[in-house]
N, C-alpha and C positions, 0 to 999 in steps of 0.2 A: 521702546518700540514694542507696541502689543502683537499686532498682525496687519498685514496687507488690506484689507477690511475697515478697519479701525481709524478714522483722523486721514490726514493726508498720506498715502504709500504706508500707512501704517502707525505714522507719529500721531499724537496727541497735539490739539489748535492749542494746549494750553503746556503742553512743551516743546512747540514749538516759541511760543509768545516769551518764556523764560529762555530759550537761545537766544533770542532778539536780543532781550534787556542785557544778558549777559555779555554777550557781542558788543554791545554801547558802549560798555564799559572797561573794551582791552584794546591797548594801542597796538597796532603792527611792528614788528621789530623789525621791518625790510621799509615800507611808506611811512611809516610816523601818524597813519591815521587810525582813527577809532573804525570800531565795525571788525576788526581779527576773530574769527571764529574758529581756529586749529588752535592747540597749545601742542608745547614740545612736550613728547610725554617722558623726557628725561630727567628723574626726581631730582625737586629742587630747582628745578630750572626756570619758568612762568614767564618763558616768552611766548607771545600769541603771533601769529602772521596771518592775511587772509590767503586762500589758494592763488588768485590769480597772482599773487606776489611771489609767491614761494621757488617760482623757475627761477624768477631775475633774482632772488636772493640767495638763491644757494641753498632751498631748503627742499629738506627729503621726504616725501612720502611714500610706505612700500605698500603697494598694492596684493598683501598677502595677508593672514590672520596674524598677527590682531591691527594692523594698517593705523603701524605705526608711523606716527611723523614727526621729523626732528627740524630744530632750527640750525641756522648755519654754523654755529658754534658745536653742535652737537650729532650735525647729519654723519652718516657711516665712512670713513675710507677706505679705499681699494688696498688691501695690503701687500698687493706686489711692488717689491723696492726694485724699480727699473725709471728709467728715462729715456722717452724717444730718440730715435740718432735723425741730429739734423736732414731738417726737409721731409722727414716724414708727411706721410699724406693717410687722410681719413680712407679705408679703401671702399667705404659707400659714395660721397660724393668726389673724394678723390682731391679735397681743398688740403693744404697744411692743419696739423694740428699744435696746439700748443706743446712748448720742450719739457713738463713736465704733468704730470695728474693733476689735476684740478676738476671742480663741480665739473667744469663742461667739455674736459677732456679724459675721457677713461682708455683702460684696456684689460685683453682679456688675460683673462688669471689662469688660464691653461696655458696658451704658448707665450705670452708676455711680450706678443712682435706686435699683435692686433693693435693698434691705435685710432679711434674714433674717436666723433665729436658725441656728445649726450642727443642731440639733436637728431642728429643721424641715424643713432641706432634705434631711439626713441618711434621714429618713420619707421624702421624696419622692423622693429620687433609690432607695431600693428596692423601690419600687412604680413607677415609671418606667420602671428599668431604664436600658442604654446605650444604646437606639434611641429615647427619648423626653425623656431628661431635658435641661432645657433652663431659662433662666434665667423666674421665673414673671411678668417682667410684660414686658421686652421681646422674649422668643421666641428666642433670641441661642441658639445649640447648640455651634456650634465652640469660639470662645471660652468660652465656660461650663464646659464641661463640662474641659476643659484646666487650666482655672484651681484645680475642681474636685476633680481629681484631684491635683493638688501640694497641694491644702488638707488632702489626707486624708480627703475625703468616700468611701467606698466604691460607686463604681456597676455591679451584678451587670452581667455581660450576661447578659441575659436579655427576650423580652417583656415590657411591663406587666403589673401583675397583674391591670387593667380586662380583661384580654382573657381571664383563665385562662375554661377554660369554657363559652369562647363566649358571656359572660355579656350581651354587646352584640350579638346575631346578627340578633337581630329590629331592627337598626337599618336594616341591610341590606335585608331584605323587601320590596317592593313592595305597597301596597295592595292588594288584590283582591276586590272586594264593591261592590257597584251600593247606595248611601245613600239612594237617591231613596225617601220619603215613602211610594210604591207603587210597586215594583219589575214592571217589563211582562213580562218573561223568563219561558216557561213555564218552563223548568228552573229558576228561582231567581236571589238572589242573585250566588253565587260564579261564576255564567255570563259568557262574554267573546266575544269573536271579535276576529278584527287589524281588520278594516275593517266598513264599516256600521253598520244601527242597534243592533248590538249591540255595539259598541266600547265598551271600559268608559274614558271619560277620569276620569283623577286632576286633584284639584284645581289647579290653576294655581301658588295661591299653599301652602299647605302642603301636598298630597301624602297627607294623612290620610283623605280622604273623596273617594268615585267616585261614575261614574255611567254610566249605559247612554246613550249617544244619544237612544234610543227615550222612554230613562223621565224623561228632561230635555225631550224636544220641540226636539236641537238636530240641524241639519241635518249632513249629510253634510260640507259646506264649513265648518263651523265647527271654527278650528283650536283650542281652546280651552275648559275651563269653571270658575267657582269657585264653590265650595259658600258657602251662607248663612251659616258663620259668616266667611268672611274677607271 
């Protein structure tokens, strides 16, 4: 690869034309067909697989430098020696997991209780992103996400997708509306001022429902108010 500029995204038509030829000529160690364009870069090894095979066979690729990939005889395992206790369940989709490690069931190597499908977490660590994904029941991020990444889970960076859109903005908001039953404010409702009876306090305990001083009957000194439903 010279540069972005150069051939297609950068490659050369005429190294691209030799991956072709080369591809012809390596069978898949998962389908048995020709056209495999990965090799396992584990020396001595010279098995090929193509991608779209590499899930169903149990093979790894780590989405990090130098994006290494192995075949199934040779992909990475999880070194925690534990086994799920019967009935376990994935706690993203909440299905049972297989009773011990395997390609498509792992866990986490911080608290060792986590048990998830590869699937699952796979969903979750792309909608997470690399600033949020983290192990889903003890909260564990360093380790997780290290562990993670040798497993061949791919984590974009990128933000979460909860945030595209600002989809969460109004979580941020502040109340701003006097609840009181009969609102005293000639202006209204949505009326405030920083001190006196016209101070709009938010509820104590959730924050969801105000009130005017004035239209509560609560004095100047009172630091405090919570609405009838908490």
């Amino acid at each position: 690869k010279d540069n972005d500029r150069l051939g297609i995204l950068g490659f050369l038509p005429r190294d691209i034309q030799h991956a072709v030829r080369r591809a012809a000529q390596q069978h898949c160690c998962v389908c048995g067909q020709s056209g495999a364009t990965i090799m396992c870069c584990k020396e001595d090894c010279g098995r090929w697989f193509h991608l779209p095979c590499a899930k169903e066979g149990g093979c790894v690729t780590q989405y990090i430098p130098d994006y290494s990939s192995y075949c199934p005889e040779h992909s990475p395992q999880q070194d925690a020696q534990v086994t799920p206790e019967p009935g376990t369940e994935c706690p993203i989709c909440m299905e049972p997991v297989e009773d011990r490690k395997t390609f498509r069931t792992m866990v986490c190597p911080a608290c060792k209780k986590a048990w998830f499908h590869r699937d699952c977490i796979q969903g979750q660590a792309l909608c997470a992103g690399l600033l949020c994904l983290q192990c889903p029941l003890c909260r564990n991020m360093e380790e997780f996400l290290q562990q993670m990444f040798i497993m061949g889970i791919r984590v974009p960076f990128r933000l979460p997708t909860w945030e595209d859109n600002d989809a969460f903005a109004e979580l941020g908001e502040r109340h701003g509306r006097c609840n009181a039953r009969k609102c005293l404010h000639p202006r209204g409702r949505e009326e405030d001022e920083e001190e006196g009876p016209w101070e709009l306090l938010l509820c104590s305990s959730c924050a969801a429902e105000g009130t005017h001083r004035c239209c509560a009957g609560l004095r100047n000194s009172t630091p405090s108010w919570e609405c009838d439903s908490c």
